[in-house]
C-alpha positions as CSV (number, residue, x, y, z in Angstrom):
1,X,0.0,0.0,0.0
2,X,1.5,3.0,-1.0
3,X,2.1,5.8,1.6
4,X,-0.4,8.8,1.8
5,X,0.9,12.0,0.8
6,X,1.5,14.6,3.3
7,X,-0.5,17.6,3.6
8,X,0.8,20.5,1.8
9,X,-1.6,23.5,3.4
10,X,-2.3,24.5,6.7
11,X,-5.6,26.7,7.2
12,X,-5.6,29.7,9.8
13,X,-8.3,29.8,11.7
14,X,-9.8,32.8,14.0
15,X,-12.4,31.2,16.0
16,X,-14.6,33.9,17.7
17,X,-17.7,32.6,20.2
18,X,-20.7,35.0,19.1
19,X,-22.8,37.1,21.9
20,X,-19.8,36.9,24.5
21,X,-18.6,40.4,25.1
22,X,-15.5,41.1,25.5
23,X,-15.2,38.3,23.2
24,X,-13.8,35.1,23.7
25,X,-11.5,33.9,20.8
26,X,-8.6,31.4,19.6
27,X,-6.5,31.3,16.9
28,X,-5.8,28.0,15.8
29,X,-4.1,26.2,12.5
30,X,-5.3,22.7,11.1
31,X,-4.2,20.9,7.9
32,X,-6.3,21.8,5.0
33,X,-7.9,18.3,4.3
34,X,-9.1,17.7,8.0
35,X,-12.3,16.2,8.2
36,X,-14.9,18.4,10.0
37,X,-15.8,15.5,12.5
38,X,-11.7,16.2,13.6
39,X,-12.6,19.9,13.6
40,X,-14.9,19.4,15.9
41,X,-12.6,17.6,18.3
42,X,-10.0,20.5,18.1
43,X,-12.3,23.1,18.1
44,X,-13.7,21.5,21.8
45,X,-10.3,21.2,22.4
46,X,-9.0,24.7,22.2
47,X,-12.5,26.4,23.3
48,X,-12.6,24.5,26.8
49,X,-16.0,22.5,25.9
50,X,-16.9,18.9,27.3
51,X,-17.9,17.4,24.3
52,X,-21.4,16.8,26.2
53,X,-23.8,18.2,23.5
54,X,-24.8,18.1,20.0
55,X,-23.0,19.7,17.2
56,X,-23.4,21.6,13.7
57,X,-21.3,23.0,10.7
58,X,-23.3,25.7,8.7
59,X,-21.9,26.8,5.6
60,X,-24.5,29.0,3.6
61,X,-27.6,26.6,3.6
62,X,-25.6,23.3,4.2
63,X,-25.2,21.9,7.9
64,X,-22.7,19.4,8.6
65,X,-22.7,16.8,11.9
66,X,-22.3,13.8,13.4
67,X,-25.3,11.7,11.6
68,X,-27.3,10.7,14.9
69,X,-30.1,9.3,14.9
70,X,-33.2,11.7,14.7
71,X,-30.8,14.5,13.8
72,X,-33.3,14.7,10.6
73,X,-31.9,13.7,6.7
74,X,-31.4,17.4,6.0
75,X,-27.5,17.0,7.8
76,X,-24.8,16.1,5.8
77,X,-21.9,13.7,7.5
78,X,-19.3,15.7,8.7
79,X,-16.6,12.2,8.8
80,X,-16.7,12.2,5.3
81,X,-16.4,16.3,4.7
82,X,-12.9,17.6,4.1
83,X,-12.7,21.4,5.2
84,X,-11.1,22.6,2.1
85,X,-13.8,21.2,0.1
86,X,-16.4,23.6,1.2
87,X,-14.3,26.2,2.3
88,X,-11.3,28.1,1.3
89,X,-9.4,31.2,2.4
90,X,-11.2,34.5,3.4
91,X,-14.3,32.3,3.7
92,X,-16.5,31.8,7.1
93,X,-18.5,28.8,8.3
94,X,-20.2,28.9,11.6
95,X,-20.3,26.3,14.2
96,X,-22.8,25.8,16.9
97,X,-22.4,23.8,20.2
98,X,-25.0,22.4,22.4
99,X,-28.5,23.8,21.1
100,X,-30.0,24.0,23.7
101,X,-27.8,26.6,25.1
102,X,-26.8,27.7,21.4
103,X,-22.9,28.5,21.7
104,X,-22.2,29.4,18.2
105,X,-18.2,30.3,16.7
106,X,-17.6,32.0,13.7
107,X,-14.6,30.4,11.6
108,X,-12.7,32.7,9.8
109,X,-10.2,31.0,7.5
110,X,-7.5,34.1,7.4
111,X,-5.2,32.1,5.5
112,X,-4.0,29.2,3.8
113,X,-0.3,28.4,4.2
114,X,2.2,25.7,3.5
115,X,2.4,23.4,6.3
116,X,6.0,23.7,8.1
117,X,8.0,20.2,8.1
118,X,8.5,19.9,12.1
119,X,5.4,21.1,12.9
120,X,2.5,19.2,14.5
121,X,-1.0,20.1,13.4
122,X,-3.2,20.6,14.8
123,X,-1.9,23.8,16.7
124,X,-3.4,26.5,19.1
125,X,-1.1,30.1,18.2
126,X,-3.5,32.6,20.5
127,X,-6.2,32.8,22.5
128,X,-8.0,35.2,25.0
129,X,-10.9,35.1,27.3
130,X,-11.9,31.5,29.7
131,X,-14.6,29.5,27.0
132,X,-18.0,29.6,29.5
133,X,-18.6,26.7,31.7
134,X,-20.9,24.5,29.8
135,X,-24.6,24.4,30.6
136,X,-24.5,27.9,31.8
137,X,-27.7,28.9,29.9
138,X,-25.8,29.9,26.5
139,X,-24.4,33.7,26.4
140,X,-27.3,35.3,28.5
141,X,-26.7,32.6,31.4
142,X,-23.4,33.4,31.3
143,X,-23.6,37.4,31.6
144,X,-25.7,36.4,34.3
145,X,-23.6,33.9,35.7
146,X,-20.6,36.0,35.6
147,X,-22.2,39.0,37.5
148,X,-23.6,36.9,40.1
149,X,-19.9,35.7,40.8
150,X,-18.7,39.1,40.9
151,X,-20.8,40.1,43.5
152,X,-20.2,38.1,46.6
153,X,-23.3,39.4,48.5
154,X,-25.6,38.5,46.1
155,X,-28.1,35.5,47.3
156,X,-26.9,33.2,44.7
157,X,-23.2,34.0,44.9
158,X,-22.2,30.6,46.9
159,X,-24.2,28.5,45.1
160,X,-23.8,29.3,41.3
161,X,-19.2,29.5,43.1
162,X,-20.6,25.9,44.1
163,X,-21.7,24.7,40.9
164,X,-19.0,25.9,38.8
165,X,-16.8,24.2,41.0
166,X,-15.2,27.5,43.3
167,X,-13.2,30.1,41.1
168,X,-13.9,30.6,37.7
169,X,-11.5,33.0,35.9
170,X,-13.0,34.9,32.9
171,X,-10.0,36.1,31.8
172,X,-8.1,33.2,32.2
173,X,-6.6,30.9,28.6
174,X,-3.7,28.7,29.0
175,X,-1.6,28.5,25.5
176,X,0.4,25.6,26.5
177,X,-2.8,23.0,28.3
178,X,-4.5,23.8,25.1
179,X,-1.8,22.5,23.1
180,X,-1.5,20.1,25.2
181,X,-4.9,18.9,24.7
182,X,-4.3,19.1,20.9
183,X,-1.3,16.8,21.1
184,X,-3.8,14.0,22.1
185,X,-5.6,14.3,18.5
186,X,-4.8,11.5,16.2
């Protein structure tokens, strides 16, 4: 069996979470052929998600996922989706996490680039702003969340500190545990 080429481009990727302000982004690169299923597990990777919810790709009328049952016929199966086959450089495509709470990123490709020899894709380069804990009530839940924390004498200060599991940190992104994480993708 003959060996499979290597990848030759590398796409840039500003990931930006929608209805956070300040906003909350990363800045990540991924080979140019990854599948979106793998895009999925990088982009939970480097935004601090649990993987605990359902997922969708939209690009213009076409929505990409995981092919669950009674996710409806209309979703096209992101393991067999390359992301510079719908996609190329300057384009967006949106991704939205847990529907319920309705976390959606825009993905900006900024650029498409030659992939360096000794690197290892997938890579985190940037990032600012803590990703929201998860089941937080999407972006108004979290506002809320986050002034209830800052105020310690309001009446559900302990219990929402509690719940999120004592100090949460909106501020706070950690370059090197994100890449970290990454260097667990296969």
């Amino acid at each position: 069996m003959a060996a499979k080429p290597a990848t030759k481009n590398v796409y840039q990727i500003k990931v930006t979470l929608r209805h956070v302000r300040p906003p909350v982004t990363r800045r990540i690169q991924v080979k140019a052929d990854t599948k979106l299923s793998k895009l999925h597990d990088v982009l939970q990777i480097v935004m601090g998600w649990t993987n605990s919810h359902m997922h969708a790709f939209r690009i213009g009328h076409a929505q990409y996922s995981d092919p669950a049952p009674g996710f409806g016929t209309d979703m096209i199966d992101e393991r067999k989706v390359r992301l510079d086959s719908i996609v190329g450089e300057g384009g967006t495509l949106v991704y939205e996490y847990d529907f319920g709470d309705g976390w959606e990123h825009d993905l900006k490709i900024e650029k498409v680039i030659p992939a360096e020899a000794k690197t290892r894709y997938p890579l985190c380069l940037a990032g600012k702003r803590n990703c929201p804990p998860e089941d937080c009530g999407g972006p108004f839940g979290y506002e809320n969340l986050l002034e209830i924390l800052r105020d310690p004498a309001h009446e559900e200060h302990e219990e929402m500190r509690a719940w999120i599991g004592g100090d949460f940190d909106p501020e706070a992104f950690d370059l090197d545990e994100v890449n970290a994480g990454l260097g667990t993708i296969k």
